[in-house]
C-alpha positions in Angstrom: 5.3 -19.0 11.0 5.5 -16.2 8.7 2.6 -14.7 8.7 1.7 -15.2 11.9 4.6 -13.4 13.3 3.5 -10.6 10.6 0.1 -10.4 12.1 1.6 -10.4 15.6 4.1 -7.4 14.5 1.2 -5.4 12.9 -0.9 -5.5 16.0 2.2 -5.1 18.9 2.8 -1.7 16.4 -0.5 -0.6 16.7 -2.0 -1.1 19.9 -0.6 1.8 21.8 -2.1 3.7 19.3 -5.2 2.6 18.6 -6.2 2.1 22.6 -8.9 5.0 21.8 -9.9 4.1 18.1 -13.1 1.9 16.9 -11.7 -0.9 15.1 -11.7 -0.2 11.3 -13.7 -2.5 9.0 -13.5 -2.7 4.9 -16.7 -0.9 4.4 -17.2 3.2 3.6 -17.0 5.2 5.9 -16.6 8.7 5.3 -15.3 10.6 8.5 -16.1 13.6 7.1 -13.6 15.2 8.1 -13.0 18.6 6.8 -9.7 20.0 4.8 -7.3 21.7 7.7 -4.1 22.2 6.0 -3.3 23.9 2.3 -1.6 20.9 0.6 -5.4 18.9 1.8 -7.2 21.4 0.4 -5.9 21.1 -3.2 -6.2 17.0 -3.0 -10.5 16.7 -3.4 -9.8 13.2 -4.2 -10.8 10.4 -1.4 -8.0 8.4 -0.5 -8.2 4.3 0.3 -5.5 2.9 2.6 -4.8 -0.6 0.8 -3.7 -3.2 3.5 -1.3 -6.0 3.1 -1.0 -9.4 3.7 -2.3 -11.0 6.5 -3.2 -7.4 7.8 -5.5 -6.1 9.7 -8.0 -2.9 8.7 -6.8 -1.6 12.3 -3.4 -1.7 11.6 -3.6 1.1 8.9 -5.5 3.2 11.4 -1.8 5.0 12.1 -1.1 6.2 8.2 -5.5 6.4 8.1 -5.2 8.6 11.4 -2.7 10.7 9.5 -4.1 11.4 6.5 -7.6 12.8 8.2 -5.7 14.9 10.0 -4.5 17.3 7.1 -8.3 16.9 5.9 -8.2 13.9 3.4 -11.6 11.5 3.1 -9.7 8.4 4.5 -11.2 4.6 3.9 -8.9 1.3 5.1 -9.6 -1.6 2.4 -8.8 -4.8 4.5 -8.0 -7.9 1.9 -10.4 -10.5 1.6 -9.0 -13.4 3.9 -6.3 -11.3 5.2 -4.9 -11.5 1.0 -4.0 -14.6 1.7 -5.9 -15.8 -1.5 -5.7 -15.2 -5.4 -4.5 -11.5 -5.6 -6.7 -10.9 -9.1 -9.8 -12.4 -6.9 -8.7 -10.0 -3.9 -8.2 -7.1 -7.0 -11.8 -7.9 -8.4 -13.4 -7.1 -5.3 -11.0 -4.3 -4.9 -12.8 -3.0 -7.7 -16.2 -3.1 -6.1 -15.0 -1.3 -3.0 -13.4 1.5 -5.4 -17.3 2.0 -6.7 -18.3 2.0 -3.2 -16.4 5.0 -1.9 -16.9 6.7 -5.1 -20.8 6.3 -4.8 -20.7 7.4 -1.0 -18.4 10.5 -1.9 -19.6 11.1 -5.2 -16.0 11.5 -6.3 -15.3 10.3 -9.7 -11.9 9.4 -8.8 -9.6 8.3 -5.4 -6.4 8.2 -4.9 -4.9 4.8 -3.7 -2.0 4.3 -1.1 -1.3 0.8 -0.9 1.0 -1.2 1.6 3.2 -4.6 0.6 0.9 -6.9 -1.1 -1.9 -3.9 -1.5 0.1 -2.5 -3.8 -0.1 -5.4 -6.1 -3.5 -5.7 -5.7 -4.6 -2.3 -6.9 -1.5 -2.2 -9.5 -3.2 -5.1 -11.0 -6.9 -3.2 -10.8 -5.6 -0.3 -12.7 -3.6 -2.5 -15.6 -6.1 -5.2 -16.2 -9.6 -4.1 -14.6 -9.8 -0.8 -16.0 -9.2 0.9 -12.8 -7.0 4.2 -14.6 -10.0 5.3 -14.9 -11.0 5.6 -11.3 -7.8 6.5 -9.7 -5.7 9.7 -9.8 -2.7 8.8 -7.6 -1.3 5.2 -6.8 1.5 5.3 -4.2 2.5 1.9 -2.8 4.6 1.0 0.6 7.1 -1.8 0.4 5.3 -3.7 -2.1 7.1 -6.2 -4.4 6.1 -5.2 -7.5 8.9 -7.4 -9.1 9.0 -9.9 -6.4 10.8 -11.0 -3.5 12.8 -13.9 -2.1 11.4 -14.0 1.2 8.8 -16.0 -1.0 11.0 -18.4 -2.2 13.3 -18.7 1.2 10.3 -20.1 2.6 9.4 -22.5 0.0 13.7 -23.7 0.4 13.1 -24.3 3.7 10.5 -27.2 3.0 7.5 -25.3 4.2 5.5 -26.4 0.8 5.5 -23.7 -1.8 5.0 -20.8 0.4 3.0 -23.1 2.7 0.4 -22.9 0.6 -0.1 -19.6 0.5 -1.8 -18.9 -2.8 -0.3 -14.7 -2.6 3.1 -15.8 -1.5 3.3 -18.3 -4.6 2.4 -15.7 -6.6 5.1 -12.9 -5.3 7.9 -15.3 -5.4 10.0 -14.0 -7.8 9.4 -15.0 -11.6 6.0 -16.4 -10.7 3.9 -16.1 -13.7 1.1 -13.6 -11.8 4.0 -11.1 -11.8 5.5 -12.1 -15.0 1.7 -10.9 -16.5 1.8 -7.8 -14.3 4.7 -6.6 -15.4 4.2 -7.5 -18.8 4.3 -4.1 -20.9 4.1 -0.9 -19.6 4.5 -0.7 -16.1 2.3 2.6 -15.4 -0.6 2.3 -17.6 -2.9 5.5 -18.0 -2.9 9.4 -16.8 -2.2 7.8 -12.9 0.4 9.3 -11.2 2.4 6.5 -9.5 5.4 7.0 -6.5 6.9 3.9 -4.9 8.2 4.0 -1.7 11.0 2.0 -0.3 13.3 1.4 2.6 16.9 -0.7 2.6 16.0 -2.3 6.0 12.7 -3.9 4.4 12.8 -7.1 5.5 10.5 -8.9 3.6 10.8 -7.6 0.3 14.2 -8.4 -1.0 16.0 -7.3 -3.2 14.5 -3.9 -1.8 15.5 -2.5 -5.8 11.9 -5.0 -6.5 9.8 -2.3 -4.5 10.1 0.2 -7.5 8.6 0.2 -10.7 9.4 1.3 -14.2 8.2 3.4 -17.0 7.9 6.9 -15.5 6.8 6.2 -11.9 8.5 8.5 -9.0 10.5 5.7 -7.5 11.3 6.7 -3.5 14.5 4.9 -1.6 14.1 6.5 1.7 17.9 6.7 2.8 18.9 8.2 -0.4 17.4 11.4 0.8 17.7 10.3 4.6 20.6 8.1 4.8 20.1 7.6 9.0 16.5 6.7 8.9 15.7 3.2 9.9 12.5 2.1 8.5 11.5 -1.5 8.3 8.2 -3.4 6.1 6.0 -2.7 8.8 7.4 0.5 9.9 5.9 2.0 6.4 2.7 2.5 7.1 3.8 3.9 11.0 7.2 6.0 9.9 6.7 9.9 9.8 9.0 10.2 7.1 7.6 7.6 5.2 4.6 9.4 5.7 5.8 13.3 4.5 6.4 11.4 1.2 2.9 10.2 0.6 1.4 13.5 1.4 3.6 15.0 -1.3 2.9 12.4 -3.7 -0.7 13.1 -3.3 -0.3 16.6 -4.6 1.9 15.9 -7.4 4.5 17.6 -5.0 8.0 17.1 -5.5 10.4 14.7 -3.4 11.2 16.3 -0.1 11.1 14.0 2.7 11.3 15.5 6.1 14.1 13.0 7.9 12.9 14.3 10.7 9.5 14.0 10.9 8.1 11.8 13.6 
């Protein structure tokens, strides 16, 4: 199935890794780490890693590991049940978690880098739960902010609609949850937002459905590195993928490094 294969994927990626890592869980914990590179430094903002479906916290531990490392105030938000529920239920207690880390850091506002379904989650927090207010910088991975048809393959091929998973249902392409999201404007509020996306995704097609309108900085990885190979998962473990985040999370302009590991 799907998402076990998913789940499988994300951990196989991972383990190497992670071999020397406590397991990450959804609640704050500041690592207090402190600033060590100049680009950190100007970003005082906490950032929360925003997992997708049927993905584990310790799966993000990679892009988390990262972003500590040039001094960032990292947090991994797991979804509740693995997002394979209502994404405005998983959004709501999205919410809560924001207030969390902004209570334990006394920040007023984090920035928010979001993989695949995470990005829908927290785009829906900041455009119908008030969360501009709370967030400075939204960059999402590979999410299908307009939809995919791996959704709707699966319901084809007699599985049920999307085998009954409620967060496939709704981002299957013309569902009415993204129909509402995408209602309007696109980027509501002073956020700065930066999609990220790769032409070998393989679960978010067409991969054009990763970006969004209205004055976001909309990323296609192989139009500045045409060579890189970069898959769904590969997002949130690709150091390319990654050199674009950091700049997005200093309002820095578009310069991937295709050769960054």
């Amino acid at each position: 199935m799907l998402l076990r294969k998913t789940a499988l994927v994300l951990a196989l990626a991972t383990a190497a890794l992670l071999a020397s890592t406590a397991t990450a869980t959804a609640a704050p914990a500041d690592p207090a780490a402190a600033p060590t590179a100049p680009f950190a430094a100007a970003a005082a903002n906490p950032v929360i890693v925003v997992g997708g479906l049927s993905g584990v916290a310790v799966a993000y531990e990679p892009i988390a590991a990262r972003l500590r490392a040039d001094g960032y105030r990292t947090f991994i938000y797991q979804l509740p049940g693995l997002g394979l529920g209502d994404i405005p239920t998983s959004a709501r207690a999205f919410a809560g978690y924001v207030d969390q880390v902004r209570a334990s850091t006394g920040a007023a506002t984090v920035d928010v880098v979001a993989h695949s379904e995470g990005g829908l989650v927290s785009r829906y927090y900041l455009k119908r739960l008030g969360g501009t207010a709370t967030v400075g910088r939204y960059v999402s991975l590979g999410s299908p902010q307009y939809g995919t048809y791996v959704a709707n393959i699966v319901a084809f091929l007699g599985l049920g609609s999307c085998a009954g998973v409620v967060a496939c249902q709704q981002m299957t392409i013309g569902s009415a949850f993204l129909a509402d999201l995408n209602a309007g404007d696109d980027t509501p509020g002073p956020v700065r937002y930066t999609t990220v996306r790769t032409l070998q995704d393989e679960l978010v097609r067409p991969t054009g459905n990763a970006a969004v309108n209205d004055g976001a900085t909309n990323v296609l990885i192989q139009a500045y590195c045409p060579l890189r190979v970069v898959g769904h998962l590969g997002l949130v473990l690709d150091g390319t993928a990654y050199t674009i985040v950091r700049g997005a999370l200093v309002d820095g302009a578009v310069r991937p490094n295709c050769l960054a590991l």
